[in-house]
ZAVEX-128123 format. One record per residue (C-alpha): residue in three letters; x negated, y negated, z negated; residue number from 0. Coordinates in Angstrom, 3 decimals, padded with zeros to 6 digits. Layout:
REM ZAVEX-128123
r | east | north | up | k
ALA | X | Y | Z | NUM
...
REM end
This chain:
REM ZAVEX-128123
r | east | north | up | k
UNK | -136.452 | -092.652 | 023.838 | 0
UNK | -134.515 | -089.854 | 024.610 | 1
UNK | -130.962 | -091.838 | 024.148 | 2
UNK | -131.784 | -094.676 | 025.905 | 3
UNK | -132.453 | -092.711 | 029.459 | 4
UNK | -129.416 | -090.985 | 028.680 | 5
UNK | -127.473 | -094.336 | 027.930 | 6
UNK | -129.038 | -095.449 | 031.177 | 7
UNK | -127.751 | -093.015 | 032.987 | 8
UNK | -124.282 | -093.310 | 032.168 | 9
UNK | -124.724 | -096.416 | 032.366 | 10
UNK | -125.675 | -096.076 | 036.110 | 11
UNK | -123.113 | -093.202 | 036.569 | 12
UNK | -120.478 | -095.482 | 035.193 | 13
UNK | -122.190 | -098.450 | 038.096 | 14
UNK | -121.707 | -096.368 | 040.815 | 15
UNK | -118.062 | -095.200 | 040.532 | 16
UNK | -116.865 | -098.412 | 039.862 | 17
UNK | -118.304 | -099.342 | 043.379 | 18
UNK | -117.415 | -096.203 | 044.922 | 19
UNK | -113.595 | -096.285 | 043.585 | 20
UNK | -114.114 | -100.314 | 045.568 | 21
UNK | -115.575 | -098.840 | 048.618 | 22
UNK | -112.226 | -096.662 | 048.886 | 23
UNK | -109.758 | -099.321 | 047.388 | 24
UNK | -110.796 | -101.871 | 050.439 | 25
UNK | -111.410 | -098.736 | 053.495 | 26
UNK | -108.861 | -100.282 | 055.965 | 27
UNK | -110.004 | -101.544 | 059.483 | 28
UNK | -110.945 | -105.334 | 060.185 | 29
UNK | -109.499 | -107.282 | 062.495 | 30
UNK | -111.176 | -110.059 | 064.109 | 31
UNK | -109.334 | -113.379 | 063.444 | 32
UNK | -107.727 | -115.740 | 066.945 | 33
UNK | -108.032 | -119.248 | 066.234 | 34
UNK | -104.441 | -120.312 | 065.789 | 35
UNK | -102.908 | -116.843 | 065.377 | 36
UNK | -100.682 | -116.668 | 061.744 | 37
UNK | -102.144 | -114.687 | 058.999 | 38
UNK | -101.228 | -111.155 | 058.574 | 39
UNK | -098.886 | -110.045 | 055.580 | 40
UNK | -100.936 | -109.939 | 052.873 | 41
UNK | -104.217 | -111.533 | 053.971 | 42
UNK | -105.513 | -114.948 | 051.404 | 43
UNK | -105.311 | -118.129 | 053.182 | 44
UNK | -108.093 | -119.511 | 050.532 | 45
UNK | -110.813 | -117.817 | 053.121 | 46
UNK | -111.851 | -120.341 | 055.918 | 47
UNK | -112.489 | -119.187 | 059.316 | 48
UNK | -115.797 | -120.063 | 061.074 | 49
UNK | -114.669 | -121.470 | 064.640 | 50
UNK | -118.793 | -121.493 | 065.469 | 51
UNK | -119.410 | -117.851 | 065.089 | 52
UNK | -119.333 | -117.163 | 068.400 | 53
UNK | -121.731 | -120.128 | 069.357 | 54
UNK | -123.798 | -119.112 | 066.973 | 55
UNK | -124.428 | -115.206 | 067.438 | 56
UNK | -124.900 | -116.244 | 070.972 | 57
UNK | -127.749 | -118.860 | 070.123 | 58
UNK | -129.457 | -115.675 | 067.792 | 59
UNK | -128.810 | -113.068 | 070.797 | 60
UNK | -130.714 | -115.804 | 072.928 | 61
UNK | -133.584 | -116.148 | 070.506 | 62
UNK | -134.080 | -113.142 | 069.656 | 63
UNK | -134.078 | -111.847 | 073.372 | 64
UNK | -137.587 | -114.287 | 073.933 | 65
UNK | -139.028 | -114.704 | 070.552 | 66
UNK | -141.480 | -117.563 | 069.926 | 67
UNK | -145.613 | -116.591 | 070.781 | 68
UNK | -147.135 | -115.368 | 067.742 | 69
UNK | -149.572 | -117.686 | 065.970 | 70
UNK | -153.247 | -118.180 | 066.642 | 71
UNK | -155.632 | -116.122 | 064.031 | 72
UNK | -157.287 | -118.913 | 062.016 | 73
UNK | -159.712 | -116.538 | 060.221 | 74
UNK | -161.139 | -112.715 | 060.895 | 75
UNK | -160.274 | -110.610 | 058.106 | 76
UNK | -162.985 | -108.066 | 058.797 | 77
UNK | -165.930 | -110.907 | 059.165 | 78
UNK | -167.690 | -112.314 | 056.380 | 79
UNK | -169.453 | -115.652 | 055.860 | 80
UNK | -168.758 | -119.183 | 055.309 | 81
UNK | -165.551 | -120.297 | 055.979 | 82
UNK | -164.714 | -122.787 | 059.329 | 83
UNK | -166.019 | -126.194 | 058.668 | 84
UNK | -161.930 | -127.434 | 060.213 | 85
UNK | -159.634 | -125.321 | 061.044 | 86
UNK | -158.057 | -127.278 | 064.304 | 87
UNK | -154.048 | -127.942 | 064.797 | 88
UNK | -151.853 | -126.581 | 066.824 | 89
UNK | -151.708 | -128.788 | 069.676 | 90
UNK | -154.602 | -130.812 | 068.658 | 91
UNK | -156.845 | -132.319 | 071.461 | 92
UNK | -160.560 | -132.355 | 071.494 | 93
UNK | -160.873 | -135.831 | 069.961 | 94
UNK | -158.997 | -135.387 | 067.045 | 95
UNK | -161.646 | -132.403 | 066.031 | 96
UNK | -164.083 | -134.275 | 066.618 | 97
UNK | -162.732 | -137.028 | 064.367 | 98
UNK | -161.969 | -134.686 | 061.541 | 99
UNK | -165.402 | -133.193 | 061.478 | 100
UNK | -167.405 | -136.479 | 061.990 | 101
UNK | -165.707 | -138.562 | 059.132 | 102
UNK | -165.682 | -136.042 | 056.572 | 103
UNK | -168.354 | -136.835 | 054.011 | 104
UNK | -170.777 | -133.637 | 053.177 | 105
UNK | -169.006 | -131.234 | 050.669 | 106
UNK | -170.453 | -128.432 | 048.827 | 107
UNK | -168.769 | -126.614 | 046.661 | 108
UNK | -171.334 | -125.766 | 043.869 | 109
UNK | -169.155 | -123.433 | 041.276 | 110
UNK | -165.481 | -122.372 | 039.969 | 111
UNK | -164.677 | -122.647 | 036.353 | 112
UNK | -161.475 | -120.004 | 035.021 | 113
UNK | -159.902 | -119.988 | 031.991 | 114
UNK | -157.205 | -117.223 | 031.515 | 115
UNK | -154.026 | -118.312 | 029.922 | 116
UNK | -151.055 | -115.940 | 029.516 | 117
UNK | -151.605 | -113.755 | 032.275 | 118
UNK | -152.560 | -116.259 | 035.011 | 119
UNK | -156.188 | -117.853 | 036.033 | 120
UNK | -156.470 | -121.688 | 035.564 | 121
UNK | -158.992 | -122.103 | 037.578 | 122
UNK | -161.319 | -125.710 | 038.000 | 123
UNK | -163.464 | -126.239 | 041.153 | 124
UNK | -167.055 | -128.032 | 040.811 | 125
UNK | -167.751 | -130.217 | 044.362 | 126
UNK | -170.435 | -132.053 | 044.493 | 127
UNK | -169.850 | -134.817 | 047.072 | 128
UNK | -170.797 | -138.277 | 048.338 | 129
UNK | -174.092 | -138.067 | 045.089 | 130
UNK | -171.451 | -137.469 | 042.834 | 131
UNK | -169.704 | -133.856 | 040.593 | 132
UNK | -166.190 | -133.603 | 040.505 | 133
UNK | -163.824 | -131.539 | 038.964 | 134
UNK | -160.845 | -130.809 | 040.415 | 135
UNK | -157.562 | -128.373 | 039.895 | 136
UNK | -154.916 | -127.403 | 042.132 | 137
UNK | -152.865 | -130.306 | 043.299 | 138
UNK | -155.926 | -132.773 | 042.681 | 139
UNK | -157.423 | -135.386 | 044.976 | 140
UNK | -160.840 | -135.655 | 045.764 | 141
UNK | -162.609 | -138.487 | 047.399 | 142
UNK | -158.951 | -140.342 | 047.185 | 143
UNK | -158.668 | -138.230 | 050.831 | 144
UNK | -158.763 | -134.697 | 050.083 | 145
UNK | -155.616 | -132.371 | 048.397 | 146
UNK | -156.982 | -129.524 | 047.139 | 147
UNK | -154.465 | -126.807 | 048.096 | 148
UNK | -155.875 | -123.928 | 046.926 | 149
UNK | -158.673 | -122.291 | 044.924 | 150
UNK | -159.298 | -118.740 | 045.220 | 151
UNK | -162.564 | -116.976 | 042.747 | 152
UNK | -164.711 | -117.801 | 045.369 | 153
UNK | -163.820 | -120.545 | 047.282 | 154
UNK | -161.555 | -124.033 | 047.049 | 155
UNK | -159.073 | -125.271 | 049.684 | 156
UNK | -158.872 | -128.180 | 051.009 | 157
UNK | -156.423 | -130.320 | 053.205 | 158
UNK | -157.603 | -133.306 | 054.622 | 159
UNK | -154.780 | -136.300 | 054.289 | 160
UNK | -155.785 | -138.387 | 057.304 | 161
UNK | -155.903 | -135.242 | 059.922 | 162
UNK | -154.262 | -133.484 | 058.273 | 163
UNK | -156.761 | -130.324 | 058.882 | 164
UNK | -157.219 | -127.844 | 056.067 | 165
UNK | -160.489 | -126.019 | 055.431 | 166
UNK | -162.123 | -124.338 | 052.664 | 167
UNK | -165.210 | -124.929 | 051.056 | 168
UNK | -166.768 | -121.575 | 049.695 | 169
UNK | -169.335 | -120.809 | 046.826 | 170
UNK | -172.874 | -119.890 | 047.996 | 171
REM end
């Protein structure tokens, strides 16, 4: 145990020299590139120069100077309960809602099945819908409508195809 920290260390010594000894090797000043200037003596014509640089930085200066709103909170971390029947879009009007929640055939999620294997939960949801049981996995479809996105130990996530509104059905 012993001689493998120490080989480790040298081995890390031996790491950081070689980068210092490049650090001082390459410690001359840079000099910003004109478009149409000649090389300097010395310099590799192999490396291209970006003409929209400047564009660019100015674009991310711009951005970055008004950043975009922050995102609505879909869910309250410190609350606890059911989940939101839909969680609404961004942008999406009062009709579309009231679509999405009218259309969607009565869900209930009535249990999660997990089976461990190597390491990582493979995990089966139980939903009883429209009189019948189905069991679905991540990546499944239920009702020929709904992708299940997601299920957690206590709860299955679901994205609805037509609205495209995801919302969770948890276990009771």
């Amino acid at each position: 145990m012993r001689v493998t920290r120490t080989l480790a260390e040298v081995v890390l010594l031996a790491a950081l020299l070689v980068a210092a000894g490049l650090i001082v090797a390459n410690n001359r000043p840079v000099q910003p590139a004109t478009p149409g200037a000649p090389a300097p003596p010395g310099a590799s014509r192999d490396v291209p120069v970006d003409a929209g640089l400047a564009e660019r930085v100015h674009a991310l200066r711009a951005f970055l100077s008004s950043p975009p709103p922050p995102a609505p909170l879909r869910r309250n971390p410190f609350g606890f309960g059911t989940a939101a029947a839909t969680a609404p879009r961004v942008g999406a009007g009062k009709a579309d809602r009231e679509v999405s929640t009218t259309s969607r055939p009565s869900m209930e999620l009535a249990g999660i099945a997990e089976e461990t294997g190597n390491g990582h939960p493979n995990r089966t949801a139980v939903i009883s819908a429209a009189g019948q049981v189905i069991f679905a996995k991540e990546g499944d479809r239920v009702l020929s409508r709904f992708l299940v996105v997601r299920i957690a130990a206590d709860a299955v996530h679901l994205k609805d195809e037509q609205g495209g509104v995801e919302f969770a059905l948890v276990l009771k």
